[in-house]
C-alpha positions as CSV (number, residue, x, y, z in Angstrom):
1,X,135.8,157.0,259.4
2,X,133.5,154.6,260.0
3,X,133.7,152.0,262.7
4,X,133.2,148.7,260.2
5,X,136.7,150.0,258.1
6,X,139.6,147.2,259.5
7,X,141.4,148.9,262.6
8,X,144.8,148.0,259.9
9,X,143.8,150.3,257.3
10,X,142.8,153.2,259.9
11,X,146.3,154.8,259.5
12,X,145.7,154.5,255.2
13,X,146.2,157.9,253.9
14,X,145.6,157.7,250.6
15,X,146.6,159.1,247.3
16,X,145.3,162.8,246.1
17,X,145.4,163.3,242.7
18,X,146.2,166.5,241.0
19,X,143.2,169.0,241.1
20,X,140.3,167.8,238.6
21,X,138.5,171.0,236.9
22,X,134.8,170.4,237.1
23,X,134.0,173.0,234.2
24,X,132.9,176.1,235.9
25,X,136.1,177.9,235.1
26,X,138.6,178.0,232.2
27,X,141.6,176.6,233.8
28,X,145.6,175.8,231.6
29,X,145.4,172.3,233.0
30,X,149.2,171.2,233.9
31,X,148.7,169.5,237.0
32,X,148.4,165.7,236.1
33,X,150.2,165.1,233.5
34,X,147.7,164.2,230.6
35,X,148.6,164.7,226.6
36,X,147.5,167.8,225.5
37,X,146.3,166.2,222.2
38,X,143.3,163.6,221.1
39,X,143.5,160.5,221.0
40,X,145.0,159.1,217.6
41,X,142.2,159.1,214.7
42,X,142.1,155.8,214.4
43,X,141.1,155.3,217.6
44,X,137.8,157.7,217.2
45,X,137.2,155.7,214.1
46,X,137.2,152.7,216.2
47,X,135.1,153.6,218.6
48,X,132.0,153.5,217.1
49,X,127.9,153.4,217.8
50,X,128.5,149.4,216.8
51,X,131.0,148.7,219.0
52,X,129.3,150.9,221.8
53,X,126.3,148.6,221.4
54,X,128.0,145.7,222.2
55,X,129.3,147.0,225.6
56,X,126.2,145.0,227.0
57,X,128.7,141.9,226.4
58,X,131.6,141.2,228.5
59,X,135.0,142.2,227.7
60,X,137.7,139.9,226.5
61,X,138.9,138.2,229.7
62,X,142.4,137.6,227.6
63,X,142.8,140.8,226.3
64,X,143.8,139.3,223.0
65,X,143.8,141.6,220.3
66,X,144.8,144.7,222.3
67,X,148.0,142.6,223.9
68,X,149.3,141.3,220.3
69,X,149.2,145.1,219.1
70,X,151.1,146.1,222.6
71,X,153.7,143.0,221.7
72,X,154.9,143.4,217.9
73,X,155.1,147.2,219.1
74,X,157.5,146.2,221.9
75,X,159.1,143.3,220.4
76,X,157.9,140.5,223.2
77,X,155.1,137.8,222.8
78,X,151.5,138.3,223.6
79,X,152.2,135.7,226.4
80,X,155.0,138.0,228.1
81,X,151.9,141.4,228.1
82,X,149.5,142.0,231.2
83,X,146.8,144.6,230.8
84,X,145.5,146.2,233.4
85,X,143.2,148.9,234.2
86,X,145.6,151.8,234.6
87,X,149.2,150.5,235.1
88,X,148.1,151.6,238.4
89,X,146.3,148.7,238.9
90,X,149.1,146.1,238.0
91,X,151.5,148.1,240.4
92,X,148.5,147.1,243.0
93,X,148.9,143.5,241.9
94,X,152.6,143.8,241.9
95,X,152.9,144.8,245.5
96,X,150.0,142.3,247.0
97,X,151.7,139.6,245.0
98,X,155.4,140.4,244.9
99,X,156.7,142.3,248.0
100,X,156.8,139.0,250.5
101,X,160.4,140.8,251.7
102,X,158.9,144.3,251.6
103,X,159.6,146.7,248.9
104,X,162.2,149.2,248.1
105,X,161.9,152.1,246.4
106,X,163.3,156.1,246.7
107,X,161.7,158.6,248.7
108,X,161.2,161.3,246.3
109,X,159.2,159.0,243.6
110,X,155.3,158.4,242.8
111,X,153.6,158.8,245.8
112,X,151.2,155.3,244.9
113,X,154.2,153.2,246.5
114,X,153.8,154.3,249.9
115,X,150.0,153.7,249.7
116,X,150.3,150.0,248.8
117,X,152.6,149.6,251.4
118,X,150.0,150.4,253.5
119,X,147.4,149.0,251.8
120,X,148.6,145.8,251.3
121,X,150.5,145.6,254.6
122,X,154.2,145.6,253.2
123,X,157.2,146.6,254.7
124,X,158.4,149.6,253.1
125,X,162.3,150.3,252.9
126,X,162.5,154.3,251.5
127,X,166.2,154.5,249.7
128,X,166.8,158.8,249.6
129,X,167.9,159.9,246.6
130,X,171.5,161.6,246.4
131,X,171.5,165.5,246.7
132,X,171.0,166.1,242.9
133,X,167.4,164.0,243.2
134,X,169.3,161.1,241.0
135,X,168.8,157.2,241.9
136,X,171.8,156.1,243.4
137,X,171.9,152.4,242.3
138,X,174.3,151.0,244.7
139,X,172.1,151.8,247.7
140,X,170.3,149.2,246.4
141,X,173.0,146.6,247.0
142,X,172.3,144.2,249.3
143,X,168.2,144.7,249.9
144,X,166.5,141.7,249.5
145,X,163.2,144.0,249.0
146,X,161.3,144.1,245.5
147,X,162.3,147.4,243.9
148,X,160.4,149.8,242.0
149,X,161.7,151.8,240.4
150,X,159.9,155.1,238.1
151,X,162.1,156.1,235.6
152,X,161.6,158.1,234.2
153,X,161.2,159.1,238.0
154,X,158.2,161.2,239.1
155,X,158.1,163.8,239.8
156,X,161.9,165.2,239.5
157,X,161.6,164.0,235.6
158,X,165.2,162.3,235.8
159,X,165.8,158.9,234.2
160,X,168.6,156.3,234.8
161,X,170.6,155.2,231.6
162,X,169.7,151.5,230.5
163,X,172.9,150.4,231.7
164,X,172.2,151.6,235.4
165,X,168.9,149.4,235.1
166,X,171.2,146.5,234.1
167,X,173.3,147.3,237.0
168,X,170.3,147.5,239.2
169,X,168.9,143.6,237.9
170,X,172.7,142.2,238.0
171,X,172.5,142.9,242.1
172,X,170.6,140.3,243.0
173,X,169.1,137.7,240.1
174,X,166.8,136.7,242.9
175,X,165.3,139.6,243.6
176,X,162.5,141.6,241.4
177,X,162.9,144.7,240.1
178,X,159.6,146.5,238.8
179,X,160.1,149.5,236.9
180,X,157.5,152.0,235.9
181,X,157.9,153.4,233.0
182,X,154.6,156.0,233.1
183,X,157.4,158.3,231.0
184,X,159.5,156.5,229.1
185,X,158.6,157.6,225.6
186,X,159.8,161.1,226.1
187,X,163.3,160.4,226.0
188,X,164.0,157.4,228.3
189,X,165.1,154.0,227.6
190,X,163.1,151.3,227.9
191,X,163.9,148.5,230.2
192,X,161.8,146.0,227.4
193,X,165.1,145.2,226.2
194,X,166.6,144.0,229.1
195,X,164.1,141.0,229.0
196,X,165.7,138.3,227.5
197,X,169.1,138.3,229.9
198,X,166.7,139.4,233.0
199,X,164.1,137.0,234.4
200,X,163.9,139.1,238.0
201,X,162.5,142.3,235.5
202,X,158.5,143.4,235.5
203,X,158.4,146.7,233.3
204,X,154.8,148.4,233.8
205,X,153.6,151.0,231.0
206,X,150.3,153.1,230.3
207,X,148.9,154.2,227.3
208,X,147.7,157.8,229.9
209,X,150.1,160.0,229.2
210,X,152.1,159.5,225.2
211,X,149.0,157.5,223.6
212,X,146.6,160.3,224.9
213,X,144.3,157.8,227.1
214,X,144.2,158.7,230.7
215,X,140.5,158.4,230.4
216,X,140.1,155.2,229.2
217,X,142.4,153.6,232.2
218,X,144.6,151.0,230.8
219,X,147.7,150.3,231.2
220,X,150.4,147.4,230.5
221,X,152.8,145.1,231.6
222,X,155.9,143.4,230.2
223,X,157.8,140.3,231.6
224,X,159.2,136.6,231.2
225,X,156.2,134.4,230.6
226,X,156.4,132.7,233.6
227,X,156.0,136.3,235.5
228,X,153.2,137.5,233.0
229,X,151.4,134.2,234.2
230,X,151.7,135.0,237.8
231,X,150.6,138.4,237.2
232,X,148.0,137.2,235.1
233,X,146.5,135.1,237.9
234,X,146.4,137.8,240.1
235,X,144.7,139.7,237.7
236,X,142.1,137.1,237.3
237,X,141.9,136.3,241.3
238,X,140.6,140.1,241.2
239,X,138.6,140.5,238.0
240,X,139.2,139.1,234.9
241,X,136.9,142.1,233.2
242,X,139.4,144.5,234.1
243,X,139.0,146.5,231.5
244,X,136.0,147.5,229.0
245,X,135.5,147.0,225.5
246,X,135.5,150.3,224.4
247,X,139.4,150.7,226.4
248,X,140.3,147.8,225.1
249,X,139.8,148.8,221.5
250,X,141.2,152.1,221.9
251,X,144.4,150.7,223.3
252,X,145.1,148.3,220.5
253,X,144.2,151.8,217.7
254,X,146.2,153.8,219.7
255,X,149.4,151.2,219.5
256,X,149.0,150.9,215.9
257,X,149.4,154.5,214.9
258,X,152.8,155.4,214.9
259,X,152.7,157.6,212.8
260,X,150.5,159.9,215.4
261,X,152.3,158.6,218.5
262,X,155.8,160.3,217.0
263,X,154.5,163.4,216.4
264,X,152.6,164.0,219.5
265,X,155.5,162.8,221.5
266,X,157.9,165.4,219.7
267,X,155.8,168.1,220.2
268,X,156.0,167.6,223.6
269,X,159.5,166.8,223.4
270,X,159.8,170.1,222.0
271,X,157.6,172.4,224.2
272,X,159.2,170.9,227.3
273,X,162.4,171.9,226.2
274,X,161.1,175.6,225.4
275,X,159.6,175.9,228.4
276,X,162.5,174.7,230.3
277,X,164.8,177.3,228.3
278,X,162.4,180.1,229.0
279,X,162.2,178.9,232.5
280,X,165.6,179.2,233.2
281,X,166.2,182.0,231.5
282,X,163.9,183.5,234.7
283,X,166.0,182.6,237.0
284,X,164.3,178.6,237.6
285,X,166.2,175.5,238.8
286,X,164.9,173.1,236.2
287,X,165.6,169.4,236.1
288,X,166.7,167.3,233.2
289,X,163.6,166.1,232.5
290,X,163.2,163.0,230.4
291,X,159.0,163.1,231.2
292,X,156.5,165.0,229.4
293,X,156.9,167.4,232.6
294,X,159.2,169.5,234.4
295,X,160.3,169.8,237.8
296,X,161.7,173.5,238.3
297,X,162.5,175.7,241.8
298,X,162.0,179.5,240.9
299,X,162.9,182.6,242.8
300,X,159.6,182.2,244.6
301,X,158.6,179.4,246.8
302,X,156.7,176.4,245.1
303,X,153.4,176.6,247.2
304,X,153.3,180.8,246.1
305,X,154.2,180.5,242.8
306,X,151.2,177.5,242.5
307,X,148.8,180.5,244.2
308,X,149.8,182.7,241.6
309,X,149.5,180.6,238.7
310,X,146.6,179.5,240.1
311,X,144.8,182.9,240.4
312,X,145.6,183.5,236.4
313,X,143.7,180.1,235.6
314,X,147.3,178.2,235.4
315,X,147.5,174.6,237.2
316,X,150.5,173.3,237.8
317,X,151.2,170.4,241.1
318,X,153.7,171.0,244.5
319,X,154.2,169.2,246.9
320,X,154.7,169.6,250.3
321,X,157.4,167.4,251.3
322,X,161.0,169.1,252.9
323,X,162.7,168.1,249.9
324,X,160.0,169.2,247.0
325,X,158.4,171.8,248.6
326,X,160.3,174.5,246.6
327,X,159.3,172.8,243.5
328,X,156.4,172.7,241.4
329,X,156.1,170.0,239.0
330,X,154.9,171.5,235.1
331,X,153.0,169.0,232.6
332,X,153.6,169.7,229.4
333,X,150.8,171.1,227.0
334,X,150.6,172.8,223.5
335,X,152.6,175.9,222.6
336,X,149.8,177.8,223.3
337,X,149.3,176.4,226.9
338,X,153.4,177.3,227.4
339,X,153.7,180.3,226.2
340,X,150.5,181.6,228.6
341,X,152.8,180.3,231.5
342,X,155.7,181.5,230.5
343,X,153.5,185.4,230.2
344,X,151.9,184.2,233.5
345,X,155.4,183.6,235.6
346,X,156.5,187.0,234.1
347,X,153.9,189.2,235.4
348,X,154.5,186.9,239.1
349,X,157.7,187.7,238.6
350,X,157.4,191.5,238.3
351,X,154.9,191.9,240.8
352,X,157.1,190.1,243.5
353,X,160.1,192.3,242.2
354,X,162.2,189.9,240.3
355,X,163.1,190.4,236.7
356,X,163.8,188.2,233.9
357,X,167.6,187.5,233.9
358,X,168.5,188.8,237.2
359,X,167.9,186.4,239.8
C-alpha cells in the first residue's frame, strides 16, 4: 500500500473473483458462473472486420439501439433502460448515488455490497438471513436504508416469489429497493413487472451469465423514467463511453435471439437439476437453486472437497465465511462438464470412505 492511497480507503478490502485459468492447464471451469455456450450466432455475425474498424470512433454515448432491443424484450421504454459496463458498474452508481441513509442488504449475498459500502463510504446495515439461508422480508420493516436485494440470491441460489418483492416495495414507498437480478432467467421472477405500481424499484440485469457475455461487460438497468434519468446522469458524471462498440452491438444481437436464449437457458435448467439429483443422491445438502448454480454441503467439508476437485482439474468456488464455509457453490456447465464432476465427487467420495447412498 502506497502512502498517496486516501487514509479512508486503507481498510478497502476488495472483491476476489473466482479463480481465472490462464491456459497452462486443462481446468472444468465452475467457479464464476459463466454460460457454458457461445454467444448467440447472430451476435458473431454482428461482430464483424467492418464494425471492428470503426472502433477508432466513439461509442454511442445513449446507448440507443442496444437499449430499444433490451426494452421491447422487457416490455418498458428505452427511456426507463440504463446500460452499464457490467451491472456491476450500475450497482457502483447505485450505492454512490442512492444509499444517502446507508444500505441494507443480507449477509449471506454477493460479496460486491460490502465493497461499495466501503468504497463509497456508506453505512452498511447486514439483515442475516433465517436458518434455511431464505430472505426474511419483514426484517426489512422499518429500515429507512436502500435495499438490495439478489434474487435470485448469490450464492445460496434461492429466490423470493414476486409477491415477496411486492411486499418488500409496499414497506416503505419512500424508500428504494434495488434488486439484482444477475439470475433471474433461470427460473426466477422478474421484478420488471412490478414497475408500473412501484416508483421506489431499480431492477439491475447482465447479459454475463444467460446471454453468454461476461466478456464483453455489460449489463442493464430497469426503472421509472424519472430514476433511469438520475442513474443516467451518474453514468454520464463518470463516463458517458461506458461501454464499447463492439459490447454494445453484441448486446442488442444477443437480446434479439430468443430463439437461442431459450434453449441455452433450458439446458442449463436441465443440467442443474441433474446435477443436483446426482448430488443428493451422494449424500449433499443442495439448495433450491433458481441460478444457473448450485449451492450444496457434502459429507466432506467445502474447502476439502474444493482441494479435491481441484486436483482432478474441477473448479468450483467456497467461501470462507462461518455460515458458507461447508458449502461450495457449483456453476452450471454442459452435460459433459457435469457428468465429469459427478465421476470426480465419486472417486473423493470413495477415497475418504463414504459411499454413494449411505451418508
Amino acid at each position: 500500500m502506497s502512502r498517496f492511497l486516501n487514509r479512508s480507503l486503507k481498510a478497502l478490502t476488495p472483491y476476489v473473483p473466482g479463480e481465472q485459468p490462464r491456459g497452462e492447464e486443462r481446468l472444468i471451469k465452475l467457479n464464476t458462473n459463466e454460460s457454458p455456450f457461445p454467444p448467440s450466432p447472430l451476435v458473431l455475425d454482428a461482430l464483424s472486420r467492418a464494425e471492428a474498424e470503426k472502433l477508432r470512433l466513439y461509442p454511442d454515448p445513449t446507448c440507443r439501439a442496444a437499449a430499444e432491443a433490451i426494452a421491447r424484450e422487457v416490455g418498458v421504454s428505452p427511456a426507463q433502460v440504463v446500460l452499464g459496463n457490467g451491472s456491476d458498474e450500475l450497482l457502483a452508481f447505485a450505492f454512490h448515488g442512492f444509499c444517502e441513509n446507508g444500505a441494507a442488504f443480507a449477509d449471506i449475498t454477493y460479496g460486491f455490497y460490502r465493497v461499495f459500502c466501503e468504497m463509497f463510504h456508506v453505512k452498511a446495515c447486514v439483515v442475516p438471513l433465517r436458518e434455511d439461508y431464505s430472505v426474511r422480508v419483514e426484517d426489512y420493516a422499518g429500515r429507512r436504508e436502500t435495499v438490495f436485494l439478489a434474487n435470485p440470491n448469490a450464492p445460496t441460489g434461492l429466490s423470493l416469489p414476486l409477491s415477496a418483492v411486492r411486499a418488500l416495495l409496499m414497506q416503505d414507498k419512500n424508500r428504494l429497493v434495488v434488486v439484482d437480478e444477475a439470475y433471474v432467467d433461470f427460473g426466477g421472477e422478474s421484478a420488471v413487472a412490478l414497475l408500473p405500481e412501484c416508483e421506489n424499484l431499480l431492477v439491475v440485469r447482465t447479459f454475463s451469465k444467460s446471454r453468454s457475455l461476461a466478456g464483453a461487460r455489460v449489463g442493464f438497468a430497469v426503472a421509472s423514467e424519472a430514476l433511469a434519468a438520475d442513474l443516467n446522469a451518474l453514468r454520464f458524471s463518470f463516463n458517458p463511453y461506458n461501454i464499447n462498440r463492439l459490447s454494445l452491438l453484441a448486446a442488442e444481437y444477443a437480446m434479439r435471439d430468443r430463439a437461442y436464449f431459450a434453449r441455452c437457458r433450458d439446458a442449463i435448467i436441465e443440467n442443474r437439476e441433474w446435477t443436483r439429483q446426482q448430488l443428493q443422491e451422494r449424500g449433499f445438502t443442495v439448495l433450491e437453486s433458481k441460478a444457473n448454480f448450485l449451492f450444496a454441503k457434502g459429507p466432506l467439508g467445502g474447502q476439502e472437497y474444493l482441494t479435491a476437485l481441484r486436483a482432478r482439474g474441477i473448479l468450483v468456488r467456497w467461501f470462507s465465511a462461518p455460515r458458507t464455509r461447508d458449502f461450495v457453490r457449483v456453476s452450471i456447465g454442459t452435460r459433459t462438464d457435469m457428468e465429469a464432476l459427478i465421476r470426480a465427487t465419486d472417486e473423493i467420495l470413495r477415497e475418504a470412505g463414504h459411499e454413494k447412498g449411505n451418508n
